[in-house]
N, C-alpha and C positions, 0 to 999 in steps of 0.2 A: 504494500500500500504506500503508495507517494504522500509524504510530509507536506506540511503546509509551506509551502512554496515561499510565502511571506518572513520566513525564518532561516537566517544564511546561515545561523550556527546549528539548526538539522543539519542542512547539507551540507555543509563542514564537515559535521562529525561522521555522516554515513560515506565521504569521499575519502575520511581517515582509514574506516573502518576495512571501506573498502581496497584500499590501497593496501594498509599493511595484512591484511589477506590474503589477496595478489601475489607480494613480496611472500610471504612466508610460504604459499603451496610454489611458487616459483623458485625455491630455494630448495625443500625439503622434496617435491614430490609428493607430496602426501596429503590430506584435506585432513577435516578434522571428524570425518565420518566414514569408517573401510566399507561401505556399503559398496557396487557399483551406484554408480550414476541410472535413476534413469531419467531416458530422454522421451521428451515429450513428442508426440506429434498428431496434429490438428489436419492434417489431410490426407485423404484418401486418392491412392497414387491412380487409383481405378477409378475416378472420376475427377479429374482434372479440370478445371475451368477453360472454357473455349480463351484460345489466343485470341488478344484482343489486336485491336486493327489504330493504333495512334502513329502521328507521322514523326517520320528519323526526323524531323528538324526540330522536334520539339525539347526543350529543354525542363525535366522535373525538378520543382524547386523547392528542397524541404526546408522546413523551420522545427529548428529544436530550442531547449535549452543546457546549458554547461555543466548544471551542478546536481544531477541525479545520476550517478553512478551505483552500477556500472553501465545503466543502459546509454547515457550520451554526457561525457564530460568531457573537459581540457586539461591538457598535459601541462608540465611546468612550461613548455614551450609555445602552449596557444593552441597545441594541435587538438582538434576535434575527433577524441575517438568512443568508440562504447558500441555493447551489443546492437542498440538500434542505427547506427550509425554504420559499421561493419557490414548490417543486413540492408540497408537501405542501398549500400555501391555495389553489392551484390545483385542487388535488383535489378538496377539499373543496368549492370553491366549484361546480364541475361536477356532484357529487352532492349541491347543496344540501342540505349539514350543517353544525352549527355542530361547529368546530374548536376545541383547544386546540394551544398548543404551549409545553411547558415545558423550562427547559436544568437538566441534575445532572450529578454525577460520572461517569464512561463506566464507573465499576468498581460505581455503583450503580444503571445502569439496570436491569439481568437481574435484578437483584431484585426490582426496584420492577415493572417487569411482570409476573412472578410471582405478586405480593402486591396485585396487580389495582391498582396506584397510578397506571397508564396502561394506554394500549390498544397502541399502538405504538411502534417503537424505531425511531427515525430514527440509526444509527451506525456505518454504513460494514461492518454486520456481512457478512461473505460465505455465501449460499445454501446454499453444499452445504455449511453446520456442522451443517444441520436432521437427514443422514442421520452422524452421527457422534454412540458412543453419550458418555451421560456427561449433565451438568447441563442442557446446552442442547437436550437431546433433547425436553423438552415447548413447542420454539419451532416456528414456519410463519412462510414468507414468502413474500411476493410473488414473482411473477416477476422477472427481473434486472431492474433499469432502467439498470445504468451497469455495463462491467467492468473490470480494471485490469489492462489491456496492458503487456508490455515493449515496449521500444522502445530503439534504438538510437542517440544523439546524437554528431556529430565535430566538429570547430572547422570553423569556416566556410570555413578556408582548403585543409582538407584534401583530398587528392589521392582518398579515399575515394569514390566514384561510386554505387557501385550494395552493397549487402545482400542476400546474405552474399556475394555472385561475387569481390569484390576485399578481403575481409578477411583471406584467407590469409598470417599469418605475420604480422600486423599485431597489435601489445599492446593487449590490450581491456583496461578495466577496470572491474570488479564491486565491490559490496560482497557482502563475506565470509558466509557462513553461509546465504545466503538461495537462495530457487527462482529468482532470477536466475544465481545461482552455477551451480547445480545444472543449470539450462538448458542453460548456457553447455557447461559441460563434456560435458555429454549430447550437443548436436546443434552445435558448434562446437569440432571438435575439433583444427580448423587452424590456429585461431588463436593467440598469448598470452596466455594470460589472466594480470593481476595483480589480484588480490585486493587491496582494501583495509579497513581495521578497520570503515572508517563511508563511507556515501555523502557526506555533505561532502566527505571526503578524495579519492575516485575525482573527483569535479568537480574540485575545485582542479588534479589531477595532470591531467586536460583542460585545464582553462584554461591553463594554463602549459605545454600539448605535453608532458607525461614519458607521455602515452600517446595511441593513435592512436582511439581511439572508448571510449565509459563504454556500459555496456549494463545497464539497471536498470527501475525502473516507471513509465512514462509520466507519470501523472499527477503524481508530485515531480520529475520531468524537465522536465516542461510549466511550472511554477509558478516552477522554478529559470531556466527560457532565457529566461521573459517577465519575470522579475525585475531586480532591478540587481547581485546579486549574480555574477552570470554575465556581467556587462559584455559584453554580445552577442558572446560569444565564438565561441557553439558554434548547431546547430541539428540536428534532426531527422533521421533518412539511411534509411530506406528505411521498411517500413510495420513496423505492430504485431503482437505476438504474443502470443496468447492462448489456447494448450494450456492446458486448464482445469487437467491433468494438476500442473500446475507453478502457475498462476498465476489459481488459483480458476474459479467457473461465473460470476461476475459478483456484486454489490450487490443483496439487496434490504431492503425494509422489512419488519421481526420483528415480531410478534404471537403470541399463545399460540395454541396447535394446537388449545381448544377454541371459539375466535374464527373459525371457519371463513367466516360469513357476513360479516366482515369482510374478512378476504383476496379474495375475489371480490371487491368491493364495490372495494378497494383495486387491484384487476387492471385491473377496468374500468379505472378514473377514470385510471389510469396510463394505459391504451391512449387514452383518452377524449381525455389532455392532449396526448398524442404527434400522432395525428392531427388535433389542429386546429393544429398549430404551434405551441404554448406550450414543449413539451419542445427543442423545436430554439430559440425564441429565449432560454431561461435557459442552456442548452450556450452559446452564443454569448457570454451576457451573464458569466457567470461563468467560462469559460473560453476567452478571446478567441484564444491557440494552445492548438489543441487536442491532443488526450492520443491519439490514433486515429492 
């Protein structure tokens, strides 16, 4: 789940986290979960999206922003890279187009696509906002290409085995206010739940045992265990969960609704990238435990 945007010390802290992660499975080889990996995949190689028909002159013009890693941030050097960024020149280069790709403010993309200043929004936005009325109602997107699972994480030492069978009566802990919260209480209702102000807070009160499993969004879970922050405390405990109901239809990439012939075009090249292996080795490369 994407942080309030509004807040440069989130994405500070998650570019830290992410970085010395990075650095550390770069170094050792190792993650901080011996599970395999697995990889996700959202299409079906047996039904394939018709090639769409746009012209070689045309030029795609994404808009990102810099500070949500690892899907799209910048190097000490300026450079622009990350999983969505990686997948988007893959795209491109599959539907031989020339690409752009430029990084702004996350609170001045939707305007700037609007005002026709890009073609696309590469920014973590979720799918089903396209059916909700109000400002973003003249957006279209892609099919999903990534979604964002809860998931459940307990210290390594813990007696916890299996999800949900042995959680009963065991102190979970959440952060406050969100569709993890809400989950929780809705379809766990044997457990403890304690609430905390902020997901930092539920980690730490993990790390240090004042509670038996943190139950939150994979993907800040993933980033946190492969981190140094979480001094391999803690790991993953049974699979993901993804009731759209609570926890969105998935990620896709945003374009205006009268950009039609580009969404297909964009459907493809996603299906395109997926089945020749490309989408499975940037999962790998940018998310070496994975968030599933």
């Amino acid at each position: 789940m994407r942080p309030d945007s509004s807040c440069p010390l989130a994405s500070l802290a998650i570019l830290l986290v992410f970085l010395t992660g990075f650095l550390s499975h770069a170094t050792t080889g190792m993650t901080a979960e011996a599970k395999p990996t697995f990889l996700p995949n959202f299409w079906d190689p047996r039904h394939l999206p018709e090639k769409p028909v746009l012209s070689s002159a045309r030029t795609i013009r994404f808009l990102t922003e810099a500070d949500w890693p690892p899907f799209h941030f910048t190097l000490d050097d300026g450079t622009l890279v990350g999983f969505d960024i990686d997948l988007a020149r893959a795209i491109c280069e599959d539907l031989k187009l020339a690409c752009t790709i430029q990084a702004r403010r996350f609170d001045l993309l939707e305007p700037a696509l609007a005002a026709k200043e890009g073609d696309v929004l590469l920014a973590a936005l979720r799918v089903d906002r396209a059916t909700r009325p109000g400002p973003q109602s003249g957006i279209a997107f892609t099919a999903p290409y990534y979604t964002t699972p809860a998931r459940f994480v307990t210290r390594r030492a813990s007696p916890i085995e299996a999800i949900p069978e042995k959680l009963a009566g065991k102190r979970i802990g959440v952060e406050q206010g969100t569709a993890h919260e809400a989950y929780l209480t809705a379809f766990f209702a044997q457990v403890t739940r304690q609430p905390f102000p902020t997901l930092a807070e539920a980690q730490e009160a993990l790390r240090n045992g004042s509670i038996d499993a943190l139950f939150g969004d994979g993907i800040t879970l993933a980033l946190w265990l492969n981190g140094t922050d979480s001094q391999d405390c803690c790991a993953f405990q049974g699979g993901p969960f993804t009731e759209s109901a609570y926890f969105g239809e998935g990620i896709g990439m945003a374009m205006r609704t009268d950009d039609d012939d580009l969404r297909k075009a964009l459907d493809y090249g996603l299906a395109r990238v997926a089945t020749r292996g490309l989408y499975s080795e940037l999962y790998l490369k940018y998310f070496p435990l994975g968030f599933y």
